[in-house]
C-alpha positions in Angstrom: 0.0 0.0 0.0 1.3 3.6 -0.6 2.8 5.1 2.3 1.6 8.5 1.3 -2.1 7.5 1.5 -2.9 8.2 5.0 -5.1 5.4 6.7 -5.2 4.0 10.1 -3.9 0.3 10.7 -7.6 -0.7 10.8 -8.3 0.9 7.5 -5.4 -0.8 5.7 -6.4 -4.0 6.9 -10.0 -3.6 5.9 -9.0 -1.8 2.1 -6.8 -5.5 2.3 -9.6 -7.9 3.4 -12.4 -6.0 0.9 -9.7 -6.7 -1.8 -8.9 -10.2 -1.7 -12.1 -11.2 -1.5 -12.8 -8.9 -4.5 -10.0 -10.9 -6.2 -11.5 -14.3 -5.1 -14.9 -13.8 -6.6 -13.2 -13.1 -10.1 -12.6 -16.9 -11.0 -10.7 -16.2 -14.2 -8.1 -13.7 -11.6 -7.9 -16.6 -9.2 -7.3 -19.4 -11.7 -4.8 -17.1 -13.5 -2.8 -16.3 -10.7 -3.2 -19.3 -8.9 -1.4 -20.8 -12.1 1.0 -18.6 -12.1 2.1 -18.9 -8.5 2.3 -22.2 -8.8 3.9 -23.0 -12.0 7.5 -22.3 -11.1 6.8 -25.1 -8.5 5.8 -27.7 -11.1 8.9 -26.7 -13.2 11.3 -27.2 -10.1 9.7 -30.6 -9.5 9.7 -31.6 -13.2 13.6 -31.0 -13.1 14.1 -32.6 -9.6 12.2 -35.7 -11.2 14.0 -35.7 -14.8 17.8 -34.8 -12.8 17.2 -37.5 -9.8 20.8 -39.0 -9.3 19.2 -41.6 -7.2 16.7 -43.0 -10.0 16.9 -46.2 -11.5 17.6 -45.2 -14.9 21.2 -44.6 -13.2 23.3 -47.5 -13.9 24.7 -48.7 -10.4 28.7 -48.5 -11.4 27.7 -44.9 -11.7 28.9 -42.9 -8.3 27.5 -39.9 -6.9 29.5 -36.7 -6.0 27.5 -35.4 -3.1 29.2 -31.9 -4.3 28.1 -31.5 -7.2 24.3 -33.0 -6.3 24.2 -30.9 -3.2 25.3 -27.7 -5.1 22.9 -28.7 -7.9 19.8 -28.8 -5.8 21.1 -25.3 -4.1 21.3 -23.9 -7.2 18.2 -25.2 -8.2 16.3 -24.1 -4.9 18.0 -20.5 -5.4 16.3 -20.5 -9.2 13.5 -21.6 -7.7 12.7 -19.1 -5.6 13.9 -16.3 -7.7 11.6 -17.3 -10.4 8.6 -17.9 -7.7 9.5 -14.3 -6.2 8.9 -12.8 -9.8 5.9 -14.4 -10.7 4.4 -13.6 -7.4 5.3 -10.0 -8.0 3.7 -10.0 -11.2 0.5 -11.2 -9.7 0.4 -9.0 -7.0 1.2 -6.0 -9.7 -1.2 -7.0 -12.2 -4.1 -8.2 -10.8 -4.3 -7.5 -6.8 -3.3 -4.3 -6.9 -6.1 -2.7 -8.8 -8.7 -4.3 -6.4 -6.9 -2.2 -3.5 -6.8 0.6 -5.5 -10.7 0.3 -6.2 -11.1 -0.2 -2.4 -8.9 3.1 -0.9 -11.4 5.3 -3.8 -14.4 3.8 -2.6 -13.2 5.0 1.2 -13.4 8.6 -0.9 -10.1 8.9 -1.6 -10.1 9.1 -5.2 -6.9 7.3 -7.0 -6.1 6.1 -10.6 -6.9 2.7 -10.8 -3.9 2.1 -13.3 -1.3 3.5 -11.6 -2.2 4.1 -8.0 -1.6 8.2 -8.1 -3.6 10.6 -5.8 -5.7 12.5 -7.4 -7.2 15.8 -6.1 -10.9 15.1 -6.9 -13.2 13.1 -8.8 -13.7 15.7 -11.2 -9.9 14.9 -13.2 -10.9 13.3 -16.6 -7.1 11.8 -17.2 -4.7 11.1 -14.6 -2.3 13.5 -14.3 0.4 10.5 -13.8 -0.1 8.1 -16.5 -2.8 9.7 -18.8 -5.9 6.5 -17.8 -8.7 8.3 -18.8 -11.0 8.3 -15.1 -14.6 6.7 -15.2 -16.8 9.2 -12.9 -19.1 7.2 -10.1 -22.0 9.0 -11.6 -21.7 7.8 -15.7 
């Protein structure tokens, strides 16, 4: 939430609570991200699966260097989580955030719903930010 909007603890965690379960009646937003949160978790399992040293498609005169196995499931935890991190941020960007944005100008404090800037009043036809032409309550 933007630090500049000023609102209570209790109105935060309401503007919060009115926007998730905005974004968990849209079933298309929920599927979408819920797919996309998970995906980099399917991938990391699907590579853990395909590069298991400990599988029977290893021939047994084969050894294991715990080095190299234990640096490649580092490695592959540190991916992991770097993609995860991304494609949560992307969700959060794209598709929570405009529900919180909706909520903090339904408290009457009037924001751009692309972009998240303050506006002054209602009465702005184009944010003065990023130029999103602003739908009036009243149209």
């Amino acid at each position: 939430m933007h630090e500049h909007v000023p609102m209570s603890m209790r109105a935060k965690f309401l503007v919060h609570w009115r926007a998730n379960v905005g974004m968990l009646r849209e079933k298309k937003i929920l599927a979408l991200s819920s797919f996309i949160a998970i995906l980099p978790s399917l991938v990391f399992g699907l590579a853990l699966w395909y590069f298991d040293p400990l599988s029977q498609r290893r021939s047994p005169a084969t050894p294991i260097n715990l080095t190299a196995l234990l640096a490649l499931i580092g490695g592959g935890m540190a991916f992991w989580l770097a993609v995860q991190h991304m494609f949560f941020v992307y969700t959060m960007n794209r598709y929570y955030a405009p529900f919180v944005r909706r909520e903090i100008a339904l408290l009457g404090m009037p924001m751009c719903p692309a972009c998240g800037h303050l506006l002054a009043n209602m009465q702005v036809r184009r944010c003065p930010e990023c130029a999103t032409q602003i739908q009036s309550n009243n149209s």
